[in-house]
C-alpha positions as CSV (number, residue, x, y, z in Angstrom):
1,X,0.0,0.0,0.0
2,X,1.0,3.9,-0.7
3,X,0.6,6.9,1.4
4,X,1.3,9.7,-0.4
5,X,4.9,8.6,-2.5
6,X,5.5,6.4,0.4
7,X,5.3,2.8,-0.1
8,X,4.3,0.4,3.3
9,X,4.9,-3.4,2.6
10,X,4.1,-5.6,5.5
11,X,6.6,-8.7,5.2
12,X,5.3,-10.7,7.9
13,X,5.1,-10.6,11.8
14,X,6.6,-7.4,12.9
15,X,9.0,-6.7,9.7
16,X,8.3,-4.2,7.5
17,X,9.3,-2.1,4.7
18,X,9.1,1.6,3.9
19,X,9.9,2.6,0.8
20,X,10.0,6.1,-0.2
21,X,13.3,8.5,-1.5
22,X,15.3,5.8,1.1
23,X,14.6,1.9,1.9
24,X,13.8,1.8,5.7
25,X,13.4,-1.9,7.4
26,X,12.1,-2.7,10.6
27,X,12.6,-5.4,12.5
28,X,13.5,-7.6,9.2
29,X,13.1,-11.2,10.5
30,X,11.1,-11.8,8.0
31,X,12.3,-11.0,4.8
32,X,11.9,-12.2,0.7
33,X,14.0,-14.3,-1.1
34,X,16.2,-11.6,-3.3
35,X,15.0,-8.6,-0.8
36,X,16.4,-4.8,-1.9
37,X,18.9,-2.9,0.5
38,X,18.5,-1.0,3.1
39,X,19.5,2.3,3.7
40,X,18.2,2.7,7.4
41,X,17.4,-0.6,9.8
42,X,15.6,-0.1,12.8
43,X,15.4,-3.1,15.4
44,X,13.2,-2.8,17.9
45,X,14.8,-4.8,20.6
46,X,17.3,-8.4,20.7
47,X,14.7,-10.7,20.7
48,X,15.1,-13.5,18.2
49,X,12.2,-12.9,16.1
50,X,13.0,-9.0,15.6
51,X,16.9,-8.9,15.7
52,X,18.1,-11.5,13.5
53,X,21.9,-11.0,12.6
54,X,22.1,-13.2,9.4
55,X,18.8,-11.2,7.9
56,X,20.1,-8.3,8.8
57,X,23.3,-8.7,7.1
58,X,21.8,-9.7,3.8
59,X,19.9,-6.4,3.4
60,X,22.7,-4.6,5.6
61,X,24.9,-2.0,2.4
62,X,28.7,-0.7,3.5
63,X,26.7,2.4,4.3
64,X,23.3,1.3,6.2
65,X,22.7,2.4,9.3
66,X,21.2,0.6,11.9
67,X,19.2,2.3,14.9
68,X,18.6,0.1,17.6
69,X,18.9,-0.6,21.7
70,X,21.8,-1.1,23.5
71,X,20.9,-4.8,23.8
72,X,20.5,-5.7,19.9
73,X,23.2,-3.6,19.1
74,X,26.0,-6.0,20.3
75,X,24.0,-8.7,18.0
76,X,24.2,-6.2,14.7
77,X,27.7,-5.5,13.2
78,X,28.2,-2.0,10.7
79,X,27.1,1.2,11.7
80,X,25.3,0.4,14.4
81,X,23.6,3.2,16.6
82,X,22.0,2.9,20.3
83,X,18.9,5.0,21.1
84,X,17.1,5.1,24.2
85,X,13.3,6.0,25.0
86,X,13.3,10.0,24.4
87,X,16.1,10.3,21.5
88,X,15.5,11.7,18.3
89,X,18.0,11.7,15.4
90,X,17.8,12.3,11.4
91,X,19.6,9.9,9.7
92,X,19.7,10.0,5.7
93,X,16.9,12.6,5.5
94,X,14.3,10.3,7.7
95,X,13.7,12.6,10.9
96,X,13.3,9.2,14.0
97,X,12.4,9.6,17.5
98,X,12.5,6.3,20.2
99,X,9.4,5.8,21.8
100,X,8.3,3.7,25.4
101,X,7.0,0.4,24.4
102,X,6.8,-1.8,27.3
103,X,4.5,-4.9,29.1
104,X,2.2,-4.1,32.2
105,X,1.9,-7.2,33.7
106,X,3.7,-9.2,32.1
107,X,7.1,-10.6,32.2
108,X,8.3,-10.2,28.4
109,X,9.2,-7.2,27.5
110,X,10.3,-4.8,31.2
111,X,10.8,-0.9,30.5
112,X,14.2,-0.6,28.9
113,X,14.4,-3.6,26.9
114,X,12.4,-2.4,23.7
115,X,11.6,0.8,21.9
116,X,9.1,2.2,19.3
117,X,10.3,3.9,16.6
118,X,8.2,6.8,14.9
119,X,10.0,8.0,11.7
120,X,9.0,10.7,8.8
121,X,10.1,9.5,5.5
122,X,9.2,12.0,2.7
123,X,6.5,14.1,5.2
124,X,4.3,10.4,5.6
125,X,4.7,9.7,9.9
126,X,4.9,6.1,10.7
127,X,4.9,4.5,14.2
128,X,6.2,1.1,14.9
129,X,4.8,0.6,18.3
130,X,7.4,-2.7,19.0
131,X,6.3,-5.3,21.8
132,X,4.2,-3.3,23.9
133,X,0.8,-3.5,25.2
134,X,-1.7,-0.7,25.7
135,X,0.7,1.6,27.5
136,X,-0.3,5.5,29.6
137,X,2.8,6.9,27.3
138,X,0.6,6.1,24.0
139,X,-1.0,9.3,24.6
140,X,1.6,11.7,24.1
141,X,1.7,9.8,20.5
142,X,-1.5,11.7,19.6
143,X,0.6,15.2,19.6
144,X,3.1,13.6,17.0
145,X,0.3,13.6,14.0
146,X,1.1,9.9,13.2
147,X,-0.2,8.9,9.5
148,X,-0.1,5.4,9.9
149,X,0.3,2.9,12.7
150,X,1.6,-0.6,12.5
151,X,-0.1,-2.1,16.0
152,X,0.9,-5.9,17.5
153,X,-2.4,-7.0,17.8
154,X,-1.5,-10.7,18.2
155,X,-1.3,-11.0,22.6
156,X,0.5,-13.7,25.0
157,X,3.2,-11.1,24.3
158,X,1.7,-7.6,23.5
159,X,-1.5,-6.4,23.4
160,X,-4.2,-8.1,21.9
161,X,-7.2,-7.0,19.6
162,X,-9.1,-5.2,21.9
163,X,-6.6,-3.2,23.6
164,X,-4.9,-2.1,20.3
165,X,-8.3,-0.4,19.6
166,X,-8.0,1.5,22.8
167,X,-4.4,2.4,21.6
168,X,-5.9,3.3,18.8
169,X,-8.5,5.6,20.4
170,X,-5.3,7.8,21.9
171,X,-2.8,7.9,19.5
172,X,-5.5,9.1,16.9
173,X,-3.4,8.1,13.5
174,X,-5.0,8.2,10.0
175,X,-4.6,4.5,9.4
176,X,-3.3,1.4,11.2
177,X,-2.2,-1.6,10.3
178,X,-2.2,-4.6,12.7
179,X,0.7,-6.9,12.8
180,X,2.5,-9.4,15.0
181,X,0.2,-12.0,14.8
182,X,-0.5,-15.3,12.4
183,X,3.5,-16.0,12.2
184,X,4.7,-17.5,15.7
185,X,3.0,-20.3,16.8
186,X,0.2,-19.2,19.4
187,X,-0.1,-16.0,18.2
188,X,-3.1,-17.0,15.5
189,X,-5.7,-14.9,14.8
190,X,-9.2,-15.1,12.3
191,X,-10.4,-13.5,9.7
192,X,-13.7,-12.7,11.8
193,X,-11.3,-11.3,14.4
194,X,-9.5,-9.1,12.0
195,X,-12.7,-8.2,10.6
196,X,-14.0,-6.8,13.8
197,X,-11.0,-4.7,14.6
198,X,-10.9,-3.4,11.3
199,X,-14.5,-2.5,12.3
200,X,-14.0,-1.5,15.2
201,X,-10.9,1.0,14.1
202,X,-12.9,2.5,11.3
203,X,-15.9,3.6,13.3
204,X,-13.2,5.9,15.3
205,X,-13.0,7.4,11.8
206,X,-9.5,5.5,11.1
207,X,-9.1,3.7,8.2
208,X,-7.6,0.0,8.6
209,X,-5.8,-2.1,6.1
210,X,-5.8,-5.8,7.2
211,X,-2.8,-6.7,4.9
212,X,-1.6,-10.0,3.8
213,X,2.3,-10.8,4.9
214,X,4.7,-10.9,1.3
215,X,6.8,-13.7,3.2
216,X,3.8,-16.3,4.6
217,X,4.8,-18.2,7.7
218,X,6.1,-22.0,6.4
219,X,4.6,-25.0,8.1
């Protein structure tokens, strides 16, 4: 899908694409079989099924540069660059600010292991919201004038269905896209579920693209 000249690909799980006058990736565990290069990789947090080393090198150029936590950063090799909750930095014209992403009761994902990213590329916004549940910081989101949001919507390890709408209902994007689900095992969800978040998101006046993955789980 396009916003604008910007073009969103959802790759599968949390990896995605954005594709505008640079090639951003995030989180690219899941990738296709001849992907493009990257100019700018942001990882979300060391967890397998986000910072993946050997996918990461096969997209990674001599002159990518990777945005990332302290604790995936000693997993990625090249020009590597630690961010904490709070920093913002331009890298390669796309203007990126960390964001809190965290679990409330549960044992996962504690304050300081993951980020968010949100990230202008060619005037479209984008937030990456990472493994986090329905968090109190979400609201300061709203203020940031986010065109699209791509929301785990999968729970066990972030927030499920219902609480991404009530993300939803604070941040106050344009458009989300739900992701982090149908991939790892357990994390399955419907096409009647999707349907009714997709309903529910678009009666907040928010459009919602329930996309299929390029890369579809194996197995």
């Amino acid at each position: 899908m396009k916003i604008g000249s910007v073009e969103i690909r959802w790759l599968g799980h949390a990896s995605f694409l954005v594709k505008g006058s640079v090639v951003v990736y995030i989180d690219p565990y899941v990738l296709p079989e001849d992907p493009e290069p990257a100019d700018v990789i942001l990882v979300t947090h060391e967890h397998f099924d986000h910072c993946a080393p050997e996918k990461i090198d096969k997209i990674r150029k001599e002159d990518t540069v990777i945005i990332t936590t302290e604790g995936a950063s000693k997993k990625c090799a090249g020009d590597v660059r630690v961010v904490h909750v709070g920093d913002r930095l331009n890298v390669k014209g796309v203007n990126i600010t960390a964001v809190e992403a965290y679990n409330i009761g549960k044992q996962f994902h504690p304050k300081g292991l993951v980020v968010g990213f949100v990230f202008e590329i060619d005037g479209v916004r984008v937030y990456h919201a990472g493994d986090t549940d329905f968090i109190p910081e979400m609201k300061k989101l709203a203020d940031m004038k986010i065109d699209m949001a791509l929301l785990p919507v999968g729970g066990t390890y972030t927030m499920d269905l219902k609480d991404a709408v009530e993300a939803v209902k604070v941040i106050k994007p344009k458009a989300v896209v739900p992701m982090h689900y149908n991939y790892l095992r357990g994390l399955d969800l419907s096409r009647e579920q999707l349907e009714w978040f997709k309903k529910e998101v678009e009666s907040l006046g928010v459009k919602c693209y329930i996309m299929d993955p390029e890369v579809p789980r194996s197995g």
